[in-house]
C-alpha positions in Angstrom: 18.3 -8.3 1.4 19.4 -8.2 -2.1 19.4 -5.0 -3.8 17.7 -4.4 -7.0 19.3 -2.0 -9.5 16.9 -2.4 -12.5 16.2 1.2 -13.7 19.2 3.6 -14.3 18.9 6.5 -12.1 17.4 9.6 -14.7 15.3 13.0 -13.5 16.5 15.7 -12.2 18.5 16.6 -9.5 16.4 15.9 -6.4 16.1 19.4 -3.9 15.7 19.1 -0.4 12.6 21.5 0.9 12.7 20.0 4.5 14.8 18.4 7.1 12.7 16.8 10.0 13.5 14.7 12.9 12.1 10.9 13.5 10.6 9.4 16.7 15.0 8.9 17.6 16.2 12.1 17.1 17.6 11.3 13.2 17.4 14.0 11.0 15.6 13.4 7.7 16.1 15.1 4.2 12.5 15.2 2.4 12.9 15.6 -1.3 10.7 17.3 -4.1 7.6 14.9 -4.6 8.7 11.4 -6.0 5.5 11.1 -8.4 7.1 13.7 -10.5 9.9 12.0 -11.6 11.1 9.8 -14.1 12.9 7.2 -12.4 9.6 6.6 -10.8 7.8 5.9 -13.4 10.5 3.8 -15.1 10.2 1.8 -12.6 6.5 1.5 -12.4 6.5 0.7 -16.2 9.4 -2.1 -15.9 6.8 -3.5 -12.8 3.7 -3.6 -14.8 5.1 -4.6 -18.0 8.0 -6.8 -16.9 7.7 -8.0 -13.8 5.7 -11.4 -12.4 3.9 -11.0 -9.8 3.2 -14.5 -7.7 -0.4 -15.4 -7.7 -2.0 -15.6 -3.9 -5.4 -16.1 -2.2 -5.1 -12.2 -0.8 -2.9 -9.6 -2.2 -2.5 -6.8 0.8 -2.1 -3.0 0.1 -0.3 -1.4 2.5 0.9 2.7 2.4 4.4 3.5 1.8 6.4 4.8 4.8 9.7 7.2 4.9 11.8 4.8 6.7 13.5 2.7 4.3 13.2 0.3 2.9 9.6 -0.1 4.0 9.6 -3.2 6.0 11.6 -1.8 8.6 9.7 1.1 9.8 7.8 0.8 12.4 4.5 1.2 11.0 5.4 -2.0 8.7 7.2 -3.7 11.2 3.7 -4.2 13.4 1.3 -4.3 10.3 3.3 -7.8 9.4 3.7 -8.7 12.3 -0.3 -8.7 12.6 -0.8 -10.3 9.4 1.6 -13.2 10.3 0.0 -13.8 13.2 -3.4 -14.3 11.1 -2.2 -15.7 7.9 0.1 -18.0 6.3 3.1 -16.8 4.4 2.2 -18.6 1.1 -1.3 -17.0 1.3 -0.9 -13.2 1.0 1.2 -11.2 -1.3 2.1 -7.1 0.0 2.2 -4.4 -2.7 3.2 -0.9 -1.0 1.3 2.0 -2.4 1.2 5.7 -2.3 3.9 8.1 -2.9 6.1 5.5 -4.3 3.4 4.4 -6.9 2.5 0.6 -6.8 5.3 -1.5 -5.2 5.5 -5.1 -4.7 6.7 -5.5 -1.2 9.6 -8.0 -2.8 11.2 -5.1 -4.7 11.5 -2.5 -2.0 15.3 -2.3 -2.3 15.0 -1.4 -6.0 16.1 2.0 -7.5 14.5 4.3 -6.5 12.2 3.2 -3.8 14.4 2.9 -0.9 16.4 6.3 -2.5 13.7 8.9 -1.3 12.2 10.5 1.1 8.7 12.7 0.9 5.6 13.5 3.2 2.6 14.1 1.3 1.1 14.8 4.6 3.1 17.4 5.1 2.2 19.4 1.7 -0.5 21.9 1.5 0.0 22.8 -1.9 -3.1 22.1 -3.5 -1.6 21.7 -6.9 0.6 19.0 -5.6 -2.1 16.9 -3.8 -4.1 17.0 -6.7 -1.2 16.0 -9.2 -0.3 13.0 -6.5 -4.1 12.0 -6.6 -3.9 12.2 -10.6 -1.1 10.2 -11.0 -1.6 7.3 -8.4 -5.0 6.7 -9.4 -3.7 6.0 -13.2 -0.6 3.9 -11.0 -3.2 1.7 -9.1 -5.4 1.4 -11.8 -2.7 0.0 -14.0 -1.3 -2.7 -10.9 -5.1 -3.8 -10.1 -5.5 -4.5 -14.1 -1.6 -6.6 -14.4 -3.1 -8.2 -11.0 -6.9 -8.8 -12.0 -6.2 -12.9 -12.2 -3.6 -12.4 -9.5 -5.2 -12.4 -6.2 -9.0 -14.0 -5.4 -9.1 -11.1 -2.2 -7.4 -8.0 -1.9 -7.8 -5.8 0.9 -5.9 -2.5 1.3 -5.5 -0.6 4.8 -5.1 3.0 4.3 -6.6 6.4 5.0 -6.7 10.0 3.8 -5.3 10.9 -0.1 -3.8 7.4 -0.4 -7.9 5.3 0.2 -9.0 8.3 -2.0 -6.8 7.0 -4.8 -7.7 3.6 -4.2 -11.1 3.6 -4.0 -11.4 5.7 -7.8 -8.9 3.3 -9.2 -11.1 0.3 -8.0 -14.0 2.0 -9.0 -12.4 2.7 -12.2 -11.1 -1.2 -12.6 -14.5 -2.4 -11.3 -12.2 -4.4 -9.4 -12.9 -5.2 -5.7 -10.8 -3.9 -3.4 -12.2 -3.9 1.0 -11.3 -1.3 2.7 -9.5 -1.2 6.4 -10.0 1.0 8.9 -14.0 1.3 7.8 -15.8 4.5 7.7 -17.1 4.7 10.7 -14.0 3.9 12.6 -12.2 6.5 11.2 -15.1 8.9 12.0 -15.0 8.0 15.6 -10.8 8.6 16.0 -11.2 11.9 13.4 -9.7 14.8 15.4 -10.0 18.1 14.2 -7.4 19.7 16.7 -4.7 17.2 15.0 -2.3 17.8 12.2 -3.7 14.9 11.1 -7.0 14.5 12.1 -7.5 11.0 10.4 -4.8 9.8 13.0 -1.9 7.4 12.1 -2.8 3.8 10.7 -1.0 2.2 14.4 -3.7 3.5 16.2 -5.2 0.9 18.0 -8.8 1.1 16.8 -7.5 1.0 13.6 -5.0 -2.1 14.3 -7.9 -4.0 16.1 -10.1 -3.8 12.5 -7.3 -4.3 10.4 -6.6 -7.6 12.5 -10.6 -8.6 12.3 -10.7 -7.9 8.8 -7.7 -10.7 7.7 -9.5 -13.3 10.4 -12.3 -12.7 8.2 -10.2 -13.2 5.2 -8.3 -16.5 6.7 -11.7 -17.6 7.6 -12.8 -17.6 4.2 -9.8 -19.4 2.6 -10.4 -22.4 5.7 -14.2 -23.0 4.4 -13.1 -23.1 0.9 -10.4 -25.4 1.8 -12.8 -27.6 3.7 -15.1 -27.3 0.7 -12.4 -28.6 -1.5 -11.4 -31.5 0.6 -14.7 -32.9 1.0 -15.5 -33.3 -2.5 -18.0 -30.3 -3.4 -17.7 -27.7 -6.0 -15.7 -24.9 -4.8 -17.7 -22.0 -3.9 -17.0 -18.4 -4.3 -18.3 -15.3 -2.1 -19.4 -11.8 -3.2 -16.2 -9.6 -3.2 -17.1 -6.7 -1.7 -16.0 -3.2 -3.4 
């Protein structure tokens, strides 16, 4: 995969404040918050104010992960392989949100975002959760506007500080934006006694509505296809928020 190297690499000195293992036994450096710095935001400004972003039926909002680049963690590697399995390639487009800021899935060699490692999960600093939630709100509110005419669905499938975000910026945007895992399903796998009591996004209750919820989407872009072919005025569904 090509590697982007669009923004000079400015800020300051990054400080490692932990070293943790992965699932294989790799020891990995986590770094001051990325939202702080100014490389990040350089590149979110060359993204929104520079870069094209190819129009699609469904633009997909996925979390960022800390194995780089983002496609080949595992968490990504079974979230596309559930979306390929449901849509066609030339009928989605991925942006990868959180930490990072807004990230088109395209670009995930770029400076900086395959150049850092953070866990905002791992953070109890109040301060610092608040300043994350601060700053990726005016991030996603910014993409959702650059992509308003962009995308006719966009669903995003995500939990904890980084729906939070998302669902202020839509609000925000009055942009519609569905949500995946739903409410309910993340009240029935909510475990108190866990680190993280909202789970992890491969859960399998959580897969299984993330899988329901692009049949519904491919669904829709069939009928209208149908509707197109046969002659009648193309017809267009409520979005839901």
């Amino acid at each position: 995969m090509q590697e982007y190297q669009i923004v000079p690499g400015a800020g300051a000195p990054r400080r490692v404040v932990e070293v943790v293992q992965d699932r294989h036994g790799n020891q990995i450096e986590i770094f001051d918050p990325p939202f702080y710095r100014k490389e990040f935001e350089d590149a979110y400004r060359f993204i929104i104010d520079n870069y094209r972003v190819a129009p699609r039926e469904i633009g997909l909002f996925l979390p960022c992960a800390v194995r780089k680049p983002y496609s080949q963690s595992p968490s990504h590697k079974l979230f596309r392989r559930i979306i390929d399995g449901v849509l066609a390639p030339e009928d989605y487009h991925i942006t990868i949100f959180g930490t990072c800021g807004t990230v088109p899935a395209e670009l995930e060699c770029m400076y900086p975002y395959r150049n850092y490692h953070y866990m905002l999960g791992k953070t109890t600093d109040e301060r610092i959760r608040r300043d994350f939630h601060r700053i990726e709100v005016y991030r996603l509110k910014g993409y959702l506007e650059k992509t308003r005419d962009t995308y006719r669905h966009r669903l995003a499938y995500c939990i904890g500080p980084f729906r939070k975000a998302m669902v202020e910026a839509a609000e925000a945007t009055g942009i519609a934006v569905d949500l995946l895992p739903s409410d309910p399903m993340i009240e029935r796998l909510y475990d108190i006694d866990c680190p993280f009591p909202e789970g992890s996004l491969s859960m399998q209750g959580y897969i299984d509505e993330f899988r329901e919820g692009l049949e519904r989407l491919a669904g829709e872009i069939r009928v209208r296809e149908t509707t197109a072919l046969e002659g009648c005025p193309e017809r267009r569904g409520v979005v839901r928020a």
